[in-house]
C-alpha positions in Angstrom: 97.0 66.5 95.3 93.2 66.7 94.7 90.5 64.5 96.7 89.6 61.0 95.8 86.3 63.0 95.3 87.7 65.6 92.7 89.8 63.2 91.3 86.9 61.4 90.0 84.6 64.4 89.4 87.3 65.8 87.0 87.3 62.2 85.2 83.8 62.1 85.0 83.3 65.2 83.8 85.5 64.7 80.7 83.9 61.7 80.0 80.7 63.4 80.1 81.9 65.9 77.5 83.7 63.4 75.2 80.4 62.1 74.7 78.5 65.1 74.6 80.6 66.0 71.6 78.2 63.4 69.7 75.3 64.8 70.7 74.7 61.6 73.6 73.7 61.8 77.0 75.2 59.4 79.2 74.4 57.7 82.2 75.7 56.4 85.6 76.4 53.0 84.8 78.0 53.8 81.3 80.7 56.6 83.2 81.4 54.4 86.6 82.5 51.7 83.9 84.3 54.0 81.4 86.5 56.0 84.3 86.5 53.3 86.4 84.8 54.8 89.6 81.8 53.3 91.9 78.7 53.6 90.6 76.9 55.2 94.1 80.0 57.9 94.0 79.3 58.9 90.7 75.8 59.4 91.5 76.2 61.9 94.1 79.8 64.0 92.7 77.4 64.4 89.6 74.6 65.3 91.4 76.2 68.4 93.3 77.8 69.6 90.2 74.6 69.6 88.3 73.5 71.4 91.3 76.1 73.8 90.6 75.1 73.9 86.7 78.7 72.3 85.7 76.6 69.3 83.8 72.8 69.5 82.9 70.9 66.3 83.3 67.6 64.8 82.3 65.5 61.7 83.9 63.7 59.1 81.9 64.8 56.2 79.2 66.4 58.2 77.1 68.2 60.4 80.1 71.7 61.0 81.0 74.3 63.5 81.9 75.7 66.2 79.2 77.0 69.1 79.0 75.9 72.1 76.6 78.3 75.0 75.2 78.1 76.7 78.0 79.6 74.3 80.1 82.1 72.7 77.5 83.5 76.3 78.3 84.2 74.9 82.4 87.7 74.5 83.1 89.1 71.7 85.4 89.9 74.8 87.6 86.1 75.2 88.3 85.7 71.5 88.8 88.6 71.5 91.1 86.8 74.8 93.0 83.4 73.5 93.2 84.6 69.8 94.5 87.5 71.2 96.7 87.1 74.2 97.4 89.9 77.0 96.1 92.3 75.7 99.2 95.0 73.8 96.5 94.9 77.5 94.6 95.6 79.9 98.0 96.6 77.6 101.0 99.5 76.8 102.7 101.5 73.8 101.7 102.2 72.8 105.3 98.7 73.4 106.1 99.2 75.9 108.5 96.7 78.6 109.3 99.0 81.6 109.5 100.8 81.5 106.5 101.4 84.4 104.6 104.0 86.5 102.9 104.2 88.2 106.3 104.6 85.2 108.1 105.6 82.5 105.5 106.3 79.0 105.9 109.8 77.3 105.5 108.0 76.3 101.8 105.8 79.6 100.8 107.6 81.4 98.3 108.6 78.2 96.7 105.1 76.4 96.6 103.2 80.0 95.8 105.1 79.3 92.1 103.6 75.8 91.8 100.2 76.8 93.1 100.3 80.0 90.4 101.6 76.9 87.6 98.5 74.5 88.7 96.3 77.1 89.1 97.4 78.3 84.8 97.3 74.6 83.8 93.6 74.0 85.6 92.1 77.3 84.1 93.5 77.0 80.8 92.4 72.7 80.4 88.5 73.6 79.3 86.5 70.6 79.2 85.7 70.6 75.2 89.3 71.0 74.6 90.1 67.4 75.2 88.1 65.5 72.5 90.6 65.5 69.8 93.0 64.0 71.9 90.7 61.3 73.1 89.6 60.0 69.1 93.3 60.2 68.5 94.2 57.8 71.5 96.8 60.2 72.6 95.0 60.3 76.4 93.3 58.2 78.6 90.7 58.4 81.7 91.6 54.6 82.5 93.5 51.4 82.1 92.2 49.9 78.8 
C-alpha cells in the first residue's frame, strides 16, 4: 500500500517518538537496528523529514533525532503525505488518470470508502499516541 520508503519513514518515526517520550535523542545506528531498516536509508528518509520539520535533529556526541510537542502532535497521515505524496488519499485505484465521479473506474465508488477509512485511521494515529502501547508490549515495529 505505502512505499518501501514510507513504510520505513512511518517506523522510524515512531521509534523516534517512543524514545523521545524519555527525553533521549536517538541516532542512526540505534533506529536502523531497532526497526530493522538499512542504516544509509534511514539517513536520508530522516533527513527530508527534518527538512520538512516532522523530526528536529542535532549534530555532535550527544546528537540524535527527536521529536518535540509539536511534532508528537504529526499524524502518520502527514508522514504518509510528506513521503508519498497525498496520491493513496485522492487517486484512482487502477491508477488511471481520468478517474473521477464523472468518469469513474469499474472500482471508484467502492475504493473512495476505503481511501476515506485510511485516510480517518492515518489522521487520527498521532505519533505520541503510541507509547503506552509500546511499554505494555501490546505493538511492535519488528520481529523481536
Amino acid at each position: 500500500m505505502f512505499s518501501k520508503t514510507c513504510e520505513y519513514a512511518i517506523r522510524a518515526m515512531i521509534y523516534i517518538a517512543q524514545k523521545s517520550k524519555d527525553g533521549c535523542k536517538t541516532g542512526i545506528k540505534e533506529i536502523a537496528k531497532g526497526i530493522d531498516s538499512p542504516e544509509y536509508f534511514i539517513a536520508k528518509i530522516l533527513q527530508n523529514l527534518s527538512r520538512r520539520g516532522l523530526v528536529q535533529s542535532s549534530k555532535g556526541p550527544s546528537g540524535g533525532f527527536y521529536m518535540d510537542k509539536q511534532s508528537m502532535k504529526y499524524s502518520l497521515a502527514d508522514i504518509v503525505k510528506a513521503v508519498d505524496g497525498d496520491k493513496i488519499f485522492s487517486g484512482c485505484a487502477l491508477g488511471l488518470d481520468f478517474c473521477s465521479e464523472a468518469k469513474p473506474c469499474p472500482i471508484h465508488h467502492e475504493f473512495k470508502k476505503v481511501r476515506k477509512e485510511l485516510s480517518d485511521i492515518l489522521q487520527e494515529a498521532k505519533l505520541g499516541a503510541f507509547y503506552e502501547q509500546f511499554e505494555k508490549n501490546l505493538t511492535f515495529l519488528k520481529q523481536r
